[in-house]
C-alpha positions as CSV (number, residue, x, y, z in Angstrom):
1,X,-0.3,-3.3,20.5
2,X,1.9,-2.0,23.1
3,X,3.9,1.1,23.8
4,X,4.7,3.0,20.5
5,X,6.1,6.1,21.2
6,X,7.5,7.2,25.2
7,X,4.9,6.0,28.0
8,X,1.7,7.1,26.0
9,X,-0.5,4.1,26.0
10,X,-1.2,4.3,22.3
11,X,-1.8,1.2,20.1
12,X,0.9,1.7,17.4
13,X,-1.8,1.0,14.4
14,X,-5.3,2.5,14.8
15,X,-8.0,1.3,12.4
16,X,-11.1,2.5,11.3
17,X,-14.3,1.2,9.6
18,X,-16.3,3.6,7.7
19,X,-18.8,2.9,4.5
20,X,-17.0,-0.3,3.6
21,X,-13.2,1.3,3.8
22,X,-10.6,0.0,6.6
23,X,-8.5,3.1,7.8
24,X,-5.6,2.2,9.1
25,X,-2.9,4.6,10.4
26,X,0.3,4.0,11.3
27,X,0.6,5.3,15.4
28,X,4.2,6.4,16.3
29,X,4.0,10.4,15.1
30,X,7.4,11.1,17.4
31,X,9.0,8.3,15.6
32,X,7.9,9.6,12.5
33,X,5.5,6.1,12.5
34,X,8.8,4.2,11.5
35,X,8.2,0.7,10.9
36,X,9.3,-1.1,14.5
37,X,8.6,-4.7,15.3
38,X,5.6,-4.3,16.8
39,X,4.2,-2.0,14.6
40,X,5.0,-4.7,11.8
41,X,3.0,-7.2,13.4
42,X,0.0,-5.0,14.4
43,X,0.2,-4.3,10.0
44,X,0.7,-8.4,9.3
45,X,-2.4,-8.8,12.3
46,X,-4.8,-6.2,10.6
47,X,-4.3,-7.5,7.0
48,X,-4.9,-10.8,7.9
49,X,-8.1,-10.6,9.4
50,X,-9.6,-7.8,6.5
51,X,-8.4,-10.8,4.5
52,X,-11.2,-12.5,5.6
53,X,-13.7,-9.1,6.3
54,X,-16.7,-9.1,3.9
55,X,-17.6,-5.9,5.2
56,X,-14.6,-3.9,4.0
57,X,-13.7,-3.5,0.4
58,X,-11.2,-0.9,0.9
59,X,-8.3,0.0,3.1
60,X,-6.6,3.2,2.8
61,X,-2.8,3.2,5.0
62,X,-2.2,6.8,6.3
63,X,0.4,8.1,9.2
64,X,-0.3,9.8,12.3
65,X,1.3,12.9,13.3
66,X,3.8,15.0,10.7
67,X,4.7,12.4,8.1
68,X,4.3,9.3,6.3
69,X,6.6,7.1,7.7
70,X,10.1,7.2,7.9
71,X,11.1,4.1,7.2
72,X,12.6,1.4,9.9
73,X,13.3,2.1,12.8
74,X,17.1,2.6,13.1
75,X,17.1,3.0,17.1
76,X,15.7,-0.4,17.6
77,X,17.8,-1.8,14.6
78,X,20.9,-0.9,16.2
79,X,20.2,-2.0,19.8
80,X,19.8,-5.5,18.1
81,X,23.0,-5.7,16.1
82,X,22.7,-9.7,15.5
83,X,22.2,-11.0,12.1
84,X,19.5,-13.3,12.8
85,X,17.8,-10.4,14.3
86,X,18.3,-8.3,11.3
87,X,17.6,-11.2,9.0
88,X,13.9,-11.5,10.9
89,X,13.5,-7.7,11.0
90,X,13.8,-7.7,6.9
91,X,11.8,-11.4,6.2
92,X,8.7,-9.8,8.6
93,X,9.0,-6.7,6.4
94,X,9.0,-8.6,3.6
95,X,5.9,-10.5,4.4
96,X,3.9,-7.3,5.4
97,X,4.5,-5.7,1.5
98,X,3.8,-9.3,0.1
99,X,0.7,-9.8,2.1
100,X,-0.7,-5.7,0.9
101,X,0.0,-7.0,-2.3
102,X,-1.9,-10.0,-2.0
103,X,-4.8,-8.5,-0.5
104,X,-7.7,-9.3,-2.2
105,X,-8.7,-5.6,-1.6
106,X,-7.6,-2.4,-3.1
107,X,-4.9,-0.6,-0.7
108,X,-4.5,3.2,-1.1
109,X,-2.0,5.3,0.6
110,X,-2.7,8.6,1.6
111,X,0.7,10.7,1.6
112,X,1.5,13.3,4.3
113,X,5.1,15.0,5.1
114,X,7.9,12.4,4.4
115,X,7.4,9.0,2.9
116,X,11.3,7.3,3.2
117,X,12.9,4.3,2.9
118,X,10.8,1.0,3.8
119,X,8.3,4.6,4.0
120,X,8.5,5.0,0.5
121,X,8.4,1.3,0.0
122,X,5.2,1.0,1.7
123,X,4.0,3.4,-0.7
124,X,5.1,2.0,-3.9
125,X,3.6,-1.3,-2.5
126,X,0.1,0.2,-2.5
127,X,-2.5,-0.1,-5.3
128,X,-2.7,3.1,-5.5
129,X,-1.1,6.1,-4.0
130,X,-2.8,10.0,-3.3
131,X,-0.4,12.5,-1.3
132,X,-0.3,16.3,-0.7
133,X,1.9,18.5,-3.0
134,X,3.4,19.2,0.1
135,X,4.5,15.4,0.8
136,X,7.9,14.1,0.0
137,X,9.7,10.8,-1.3
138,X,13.1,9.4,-0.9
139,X,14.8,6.3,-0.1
140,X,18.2,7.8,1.2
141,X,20.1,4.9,2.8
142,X,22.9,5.3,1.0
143,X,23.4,8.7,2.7
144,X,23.8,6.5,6.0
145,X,26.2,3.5,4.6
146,X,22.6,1.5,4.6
147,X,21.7,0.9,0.9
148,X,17.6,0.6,0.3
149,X,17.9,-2.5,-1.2
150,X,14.6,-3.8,0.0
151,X,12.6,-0.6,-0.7
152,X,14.3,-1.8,-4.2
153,X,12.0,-3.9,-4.9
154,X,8.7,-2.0,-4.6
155,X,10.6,1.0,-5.8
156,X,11.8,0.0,-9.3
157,X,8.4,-2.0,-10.1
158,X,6.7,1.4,-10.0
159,X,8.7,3.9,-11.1
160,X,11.4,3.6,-14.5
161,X,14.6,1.9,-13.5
162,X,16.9,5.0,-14.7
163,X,14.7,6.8,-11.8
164,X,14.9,4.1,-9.4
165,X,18.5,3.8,-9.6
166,X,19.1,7.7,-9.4
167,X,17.0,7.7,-6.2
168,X,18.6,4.6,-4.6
169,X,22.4,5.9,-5.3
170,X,22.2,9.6,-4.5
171,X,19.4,9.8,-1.5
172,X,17.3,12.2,-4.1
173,X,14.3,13.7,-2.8
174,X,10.7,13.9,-4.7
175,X,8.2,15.9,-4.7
176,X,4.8,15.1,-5.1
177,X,4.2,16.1,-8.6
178,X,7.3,14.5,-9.8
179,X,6.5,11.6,-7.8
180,X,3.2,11.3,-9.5
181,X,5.2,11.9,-13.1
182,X,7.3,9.2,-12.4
183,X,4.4,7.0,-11.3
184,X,5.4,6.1,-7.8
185,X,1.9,8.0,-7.2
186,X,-1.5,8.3,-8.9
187,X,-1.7,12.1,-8.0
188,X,-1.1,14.9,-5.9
189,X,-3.2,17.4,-4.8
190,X,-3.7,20.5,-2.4
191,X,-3.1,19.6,1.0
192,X,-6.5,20.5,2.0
193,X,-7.9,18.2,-0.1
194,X,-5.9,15.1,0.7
195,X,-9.0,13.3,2.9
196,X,-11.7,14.4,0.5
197,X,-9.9,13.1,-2.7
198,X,-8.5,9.4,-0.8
199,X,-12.6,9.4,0.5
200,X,-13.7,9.7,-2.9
201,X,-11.4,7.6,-4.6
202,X,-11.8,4.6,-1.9
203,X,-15.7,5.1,-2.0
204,X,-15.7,5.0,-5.8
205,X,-13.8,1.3,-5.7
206,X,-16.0,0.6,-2.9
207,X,-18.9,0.8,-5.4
208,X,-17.4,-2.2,-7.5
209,X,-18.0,-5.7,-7.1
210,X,-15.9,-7.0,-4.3
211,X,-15.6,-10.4,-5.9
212,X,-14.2,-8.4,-9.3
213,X,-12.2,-6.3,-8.0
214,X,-10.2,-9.6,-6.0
215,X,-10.0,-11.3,-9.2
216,X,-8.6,-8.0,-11.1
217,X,-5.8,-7.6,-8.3
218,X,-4.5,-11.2,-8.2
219,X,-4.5,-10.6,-12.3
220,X,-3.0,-8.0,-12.2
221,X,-0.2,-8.6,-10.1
222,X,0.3,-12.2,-11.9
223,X,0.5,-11.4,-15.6
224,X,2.9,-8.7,-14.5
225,X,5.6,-11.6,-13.8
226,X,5.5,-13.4,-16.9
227,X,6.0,-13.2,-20.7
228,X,3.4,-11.1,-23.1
229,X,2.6,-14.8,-24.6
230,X,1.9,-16.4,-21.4
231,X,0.1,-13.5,-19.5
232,X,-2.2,-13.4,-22.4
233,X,-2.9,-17.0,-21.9
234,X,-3.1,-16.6,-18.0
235,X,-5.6,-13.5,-18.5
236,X,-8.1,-15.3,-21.2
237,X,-8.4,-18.7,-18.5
238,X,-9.0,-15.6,-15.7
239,X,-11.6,-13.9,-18.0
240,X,-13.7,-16.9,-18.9
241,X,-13.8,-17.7,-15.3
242,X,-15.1,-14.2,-14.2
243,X,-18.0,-14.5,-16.9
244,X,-19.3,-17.2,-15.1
245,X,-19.5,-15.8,-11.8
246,X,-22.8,-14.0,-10.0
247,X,-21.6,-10.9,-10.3
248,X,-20.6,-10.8,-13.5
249,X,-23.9,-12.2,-14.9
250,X,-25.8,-9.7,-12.4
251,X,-23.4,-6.5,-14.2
252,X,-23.9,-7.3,-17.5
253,X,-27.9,-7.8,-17.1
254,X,-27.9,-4.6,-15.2
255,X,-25.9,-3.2,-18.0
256,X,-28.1,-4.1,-20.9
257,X,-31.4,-3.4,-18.6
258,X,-30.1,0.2,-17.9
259,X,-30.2,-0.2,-14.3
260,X,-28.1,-0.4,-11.5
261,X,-26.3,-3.9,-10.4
262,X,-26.9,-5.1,-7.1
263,X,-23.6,-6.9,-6.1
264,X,-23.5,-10.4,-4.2
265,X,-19.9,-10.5,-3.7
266,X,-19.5,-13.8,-5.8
């Protein structure tokens, strides 16, 4: 993965397997682990193969160093001032948020420091979202003539639109507790506590039926696009489906015979 930050030989995403949960971490601390070319396709390369990595149920996104992530990386954007450049930068971006969300695997991000711009993005993105009360969120572009329109996206599915738009238009900072009052996080808590509670919360998904758990996701994601009438119709078909599947059958036996399921992952 190249040369992230200097001459320091560093891969610029690290990853770690441990009791079923990837851990990735984004690897460019002096950069603030903005979101650089390469660092984009180390993300794109990693989720496609725990695409296909029965060991791993979860995969919880954290930053090396001081922060989050600040964003993109606007040294590298402006030594490449060509459109088709830019365009390519912002598709590959793109593609990275789209491919977290089609995961078939619940993403958590664990907050630190600063989560901005395409930072905060990435955060919004997630499934879920834990941070320190010592973590902030912004997505100031506008304070820099370079308007967060992508970080949009993620942004105003996960927090209210009167929010969204106050954030995108005046560079607003969050904290962590309003960030979890406006949804844009599940919680924060005491910064000592950050690895425990993302450990627990990824080990208590773990527990679930993989094969479930993909099915919920896509679901979930899905019906959120369409009309009440039509995601109710899309939800029964996914419903009768899952009752026919192994695990299903294996959690409702174990259920009714007061014992504990024993997943097969189908």
């Amino acid at each position: 993965m190249g040369v992230p930050d200097g001459d320091t030989p560093e891969p610029a995403l690290l990853r770690e397997d441990r009791d079923g949960v990837a851990y990735l971490a984004l690897n460019r601390p002096r950069a603030r682990n903005a979101l650089c070319v390469e660092l984009l396709e180390a993300l794109a390369a990693e989720i496609d193969a725990l695409r296909e990595d029965r060991e791993v149920r979860v995969v919880v996104i954290s930053g090396s160093g001081p922060d989050f992530c600040a964003g993109h990386d606007l040294k590298e954007m402006r030594a490449h001032p060509d459109l088709e450049w830019q365009r390519a930068l912002f598709r590959r971006c793109s593609d990275v948020m789209l491919a977290l969300l089609r995961l078939p695997k619940v993403v958590i991000a664990r907050v630190h420091g600063t989560a901005t711009a395409a930072g905060c993005q990435l955060v919004a993105t997630c499934d879920l979202a834990l941070a320190s009360r010592s973590a902030r969120f912004a997505t100031p572009g506008v304070n820099i003539g370079l308007f967060c329109s992508t970080p949009m996206v993620a942004l105003s599915r996960a927090v209210g639109r009167k929010r969204a738009m106050h954030m995108l238009v005046t560079g607003e900072q969050l904290g962590a507790e309003d960030a979890a009052r406006a949804g844009l996080i599940n919680r924060a808590v005491a910064d000592a506590e950050l690895d425990a509670a993302v450990e627990a919360l990824a080990l208590e998904i773990a527990a679930k039926s993989p094969h479930t758990v993909a099915i919920g996701k896509q679901a979930f994601y899905r019906q959120l696009e369409l009309g009440v009438v039509d995601a109710y119709a899309y939800t029964s078909e996914v419903m009768a489906k899952n009752m026919g599947a192994a695990d299903a059958v294996e959690g409702i036996d174990a259920f009714l015979g007061k014992r504990d399921p024993v997943w097969r992952g189908e």
